[in-house]
Each structure stands twice: as structure tokens, then as C-alpha cells.
C-alpha positions as CSV (number, residue, x, y, z in Angstrom):
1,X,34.3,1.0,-29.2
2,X,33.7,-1.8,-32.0
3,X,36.7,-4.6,-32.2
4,X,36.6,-6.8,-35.3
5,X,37.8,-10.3,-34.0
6,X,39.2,-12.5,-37.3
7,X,37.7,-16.2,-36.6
8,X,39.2,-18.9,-38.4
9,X,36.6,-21.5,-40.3
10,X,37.1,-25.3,-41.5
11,X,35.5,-23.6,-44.6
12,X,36.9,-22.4,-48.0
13,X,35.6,-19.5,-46.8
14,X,38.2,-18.7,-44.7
15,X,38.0,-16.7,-41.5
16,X,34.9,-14.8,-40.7
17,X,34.6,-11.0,-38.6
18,X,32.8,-11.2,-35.2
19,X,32.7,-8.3,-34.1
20,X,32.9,-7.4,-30.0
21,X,30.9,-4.0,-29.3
22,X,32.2,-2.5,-26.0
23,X,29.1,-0.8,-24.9
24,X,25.9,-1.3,-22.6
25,X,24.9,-4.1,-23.1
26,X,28.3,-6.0,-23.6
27,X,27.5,-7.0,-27.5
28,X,29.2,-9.7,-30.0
29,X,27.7,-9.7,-33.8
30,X,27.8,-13.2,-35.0
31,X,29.9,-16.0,-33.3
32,X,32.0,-17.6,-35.9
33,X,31.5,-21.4,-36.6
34,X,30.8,-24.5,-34.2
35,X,34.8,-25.7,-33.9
36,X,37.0,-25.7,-31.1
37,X,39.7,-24.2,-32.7
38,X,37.0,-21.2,-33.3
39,X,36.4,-20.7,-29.9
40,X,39.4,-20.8,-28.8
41,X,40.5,-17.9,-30.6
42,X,37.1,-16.1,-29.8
43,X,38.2,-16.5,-26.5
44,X,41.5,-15.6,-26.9
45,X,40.6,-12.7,-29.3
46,X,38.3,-11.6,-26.2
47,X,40.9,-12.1,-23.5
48,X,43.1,-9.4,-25.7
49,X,40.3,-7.0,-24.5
50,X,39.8,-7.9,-21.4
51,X,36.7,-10.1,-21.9
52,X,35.4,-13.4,-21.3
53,X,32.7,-15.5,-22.8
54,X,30.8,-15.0,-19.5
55,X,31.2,-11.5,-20.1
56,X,28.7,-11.1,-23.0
57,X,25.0,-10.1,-22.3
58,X,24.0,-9.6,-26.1
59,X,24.4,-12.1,-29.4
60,X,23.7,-10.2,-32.5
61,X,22.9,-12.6,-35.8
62,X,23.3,-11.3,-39.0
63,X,22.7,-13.8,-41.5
64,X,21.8,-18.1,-41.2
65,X,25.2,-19.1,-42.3
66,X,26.7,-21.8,-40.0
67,X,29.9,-19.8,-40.1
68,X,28.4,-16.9,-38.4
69,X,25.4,-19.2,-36.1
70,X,27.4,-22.2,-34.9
71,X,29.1,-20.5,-31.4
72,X,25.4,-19.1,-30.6
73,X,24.2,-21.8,-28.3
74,X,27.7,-22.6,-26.6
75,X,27.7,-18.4,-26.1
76,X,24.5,-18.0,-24.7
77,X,24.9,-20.8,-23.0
78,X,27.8,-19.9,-21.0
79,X,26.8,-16.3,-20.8
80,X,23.5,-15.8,-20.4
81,X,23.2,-13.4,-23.3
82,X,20.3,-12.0,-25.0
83,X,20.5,-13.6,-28.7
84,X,19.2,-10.9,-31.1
85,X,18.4,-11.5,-35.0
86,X,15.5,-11.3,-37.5
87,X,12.2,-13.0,-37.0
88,X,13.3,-14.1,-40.6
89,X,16.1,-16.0,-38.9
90,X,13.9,-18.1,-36.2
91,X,13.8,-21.0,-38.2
92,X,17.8,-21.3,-38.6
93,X,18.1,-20.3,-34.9
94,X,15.4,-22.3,-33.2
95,X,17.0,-25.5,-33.3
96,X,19.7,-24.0,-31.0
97,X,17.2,-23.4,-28.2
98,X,16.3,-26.7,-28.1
99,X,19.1,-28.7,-27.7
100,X,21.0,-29.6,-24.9
């Protein structure tokens, strides 16, 4: 099953879709921007599912845009997850595995 979890942005954007894919492995695609009132309600919007953070063994990226990158580290951090994308992304992405 594939849950589409609204996550608001400090942008003019507006929110952004993460979406939670309920399968093996435990999967998010994208994790909404780097705010704490982001990931709150990606925590909340997993709690409604029966999920935590912790619970996630796969980060999908779709695209470099800090709306959809900026929960990756925190995410994998707290998880554990696999972070998936592009090798065109690595240059966006690889200043996430380096800090602390």
C-alpha cells in the first residue's frame, strides 16, 4: 500500500507529497524539507499508520530540491535506512553524509 503524507514547507511552494510505501523494505519517497514543524507532521502523518521514524529501512530521492532532501540525514540518521537516488543526485546528497 502507498500513503501520500501532505508535508508542510516554509516555502511559496507550499506543502510537498512524501509518500510512505508499506512494503518490504519499509520505504518513504522524499522527506519533505529540513524544519521542525516538517517533521513533526512526518511523524505524526506516520504515527496515523502505525509507523515511526525508526521504522523506515529505505529513503527514496526523487529530485535535489531542498523541499524534498532536507529530512534525509535526520531520517537516516534515526533509522538506519538505505538512502536511494540517482548517481546524478550524489553531488546534492553528499553533503548530508558528511555532517554530523
Amino acid at each position: 500500500m502507498i500513503h501520500c503524507l501532505p508535508i508542510p514547507t516554509p516555502f511559496a511552494v507550499g506543502r510537498v507529497n512524501v509518500y510512505l510505501v508499506e512494503d518490504d523494505p519499509l520505504t518513504l519517497v522524499d522527506a519533505g524539507p529540513n524544519s521542525a514543524t516538517s517533521l513533526t507532521t512526518l511523524e505524526n502523518a506516520l504515527a496515523e499508520h502505525g509507523r515511526k521514524v525508526e521504522d523506515l529501512e529505505r529513503i527514496v530521492v526523487s529530485h535535489q530540491h531542498i523541499d524534498h532532501i532536507g529530512l534525509v540525514r535526520i531520517l537516516a540518521h534515526r533509522s538506519g535506512a538505505e538512502v536511494c537516488a540517482l548517481d546524478l543526485l550524489a553531488p546534492w546528497l553528499e553533503p548530508y553524509s558528511t555532517q554530523q
